[in-house]
C-alpha positions as a printed NumPy array, in Angstrom:
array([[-17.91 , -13.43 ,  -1.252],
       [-18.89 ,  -9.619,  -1.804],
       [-16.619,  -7.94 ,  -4.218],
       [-15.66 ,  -5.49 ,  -1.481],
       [-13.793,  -8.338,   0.231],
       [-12.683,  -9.781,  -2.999],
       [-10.778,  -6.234,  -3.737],
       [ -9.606,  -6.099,  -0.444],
       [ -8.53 ,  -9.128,  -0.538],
       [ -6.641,  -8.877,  -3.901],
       [ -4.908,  -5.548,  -2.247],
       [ -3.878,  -7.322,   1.097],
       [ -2.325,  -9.853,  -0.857],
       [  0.065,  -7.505,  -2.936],
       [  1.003,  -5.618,   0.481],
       [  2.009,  -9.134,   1.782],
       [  3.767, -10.067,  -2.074],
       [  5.612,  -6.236,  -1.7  ],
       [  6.766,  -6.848,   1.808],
       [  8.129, -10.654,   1.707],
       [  9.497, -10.216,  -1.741],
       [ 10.992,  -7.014,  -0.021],
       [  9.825,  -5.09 ,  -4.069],
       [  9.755,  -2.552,  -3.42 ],
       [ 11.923,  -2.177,  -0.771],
       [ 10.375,   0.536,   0.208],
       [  6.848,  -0.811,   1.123],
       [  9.049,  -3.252,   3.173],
       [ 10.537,   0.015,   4.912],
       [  7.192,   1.789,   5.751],
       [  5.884,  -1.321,   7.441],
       [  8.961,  -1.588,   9.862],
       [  8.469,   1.966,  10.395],
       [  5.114,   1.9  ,  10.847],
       [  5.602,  -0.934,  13.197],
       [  8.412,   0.915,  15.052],
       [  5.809,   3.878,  15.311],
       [  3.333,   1.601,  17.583],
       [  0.887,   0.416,  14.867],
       [ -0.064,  -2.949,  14.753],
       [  0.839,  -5.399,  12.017],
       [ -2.673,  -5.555,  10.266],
       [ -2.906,  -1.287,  10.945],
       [  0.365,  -0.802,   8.938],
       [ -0.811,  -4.031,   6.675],
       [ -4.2  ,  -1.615,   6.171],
       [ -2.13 ,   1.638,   5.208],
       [  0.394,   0.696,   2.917],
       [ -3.261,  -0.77 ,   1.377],
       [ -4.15 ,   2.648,   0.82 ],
       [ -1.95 ,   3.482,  -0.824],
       [ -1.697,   0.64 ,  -2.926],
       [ -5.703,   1.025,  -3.971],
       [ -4.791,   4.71 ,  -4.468],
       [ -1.983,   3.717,  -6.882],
       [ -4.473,   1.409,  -8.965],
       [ -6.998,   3.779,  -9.267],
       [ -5.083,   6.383, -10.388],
       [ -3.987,   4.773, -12.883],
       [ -7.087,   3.001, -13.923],
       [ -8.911,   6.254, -14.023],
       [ -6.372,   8.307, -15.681],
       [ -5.401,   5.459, -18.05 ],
       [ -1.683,   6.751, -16.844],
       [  1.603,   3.845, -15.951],
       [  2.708,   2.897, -12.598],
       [  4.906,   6.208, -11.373],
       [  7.273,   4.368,  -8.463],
       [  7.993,   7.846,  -7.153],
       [  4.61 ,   8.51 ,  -6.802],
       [  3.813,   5.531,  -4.943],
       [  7.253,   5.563,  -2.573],
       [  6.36 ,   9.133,  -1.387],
       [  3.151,   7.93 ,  -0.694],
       [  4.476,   5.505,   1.173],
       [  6.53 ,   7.882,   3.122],
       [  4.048,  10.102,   3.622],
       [  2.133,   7.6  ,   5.888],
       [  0.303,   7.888,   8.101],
       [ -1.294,   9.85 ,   6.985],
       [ -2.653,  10.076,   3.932],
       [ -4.589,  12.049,   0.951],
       [ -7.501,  10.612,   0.552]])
């Protein structure tokens, strides 16, 4: 397996961890929205992703903690997005 799919992989799997353990409730929230909106499961699935990947390297690259209010108004900012 290429470790483009391994990553993506890894990512998907939080998204689904964030949105059945409903922590944070927010990423939960987006996907029902996003849902609501007309996107398909795996389209809102592949958003929230985003952000999530965004999340991790930002603070890989800046060596910086998780900031939850950084990551909900990314959330809330979908669709789009700032990458």
């Amino acid at each position: 397996m290429k470790k483009s799919k391994i990553l993506n992989a890894a990512i998907m799997e939080v998204v689904e961890n964030q949105i059945n353990g409903n922590d944070p409730p927010e990423t939960k929230q987006t996907f029902n929205r996003l849902i609501t909106e007309g996107y398909t499961e795996k389209e809102a699935k592949n958003l929230i992703g985003i952000v999530v990947a965004s999340e991790i390297f930002e603070i890989l690259k800046q060596g910086r903690p998780y900031d939850q209010k950084k990551f909900v108004s990314s959330l809330n900012a979908l669709p789009k997005t700032t990458l």
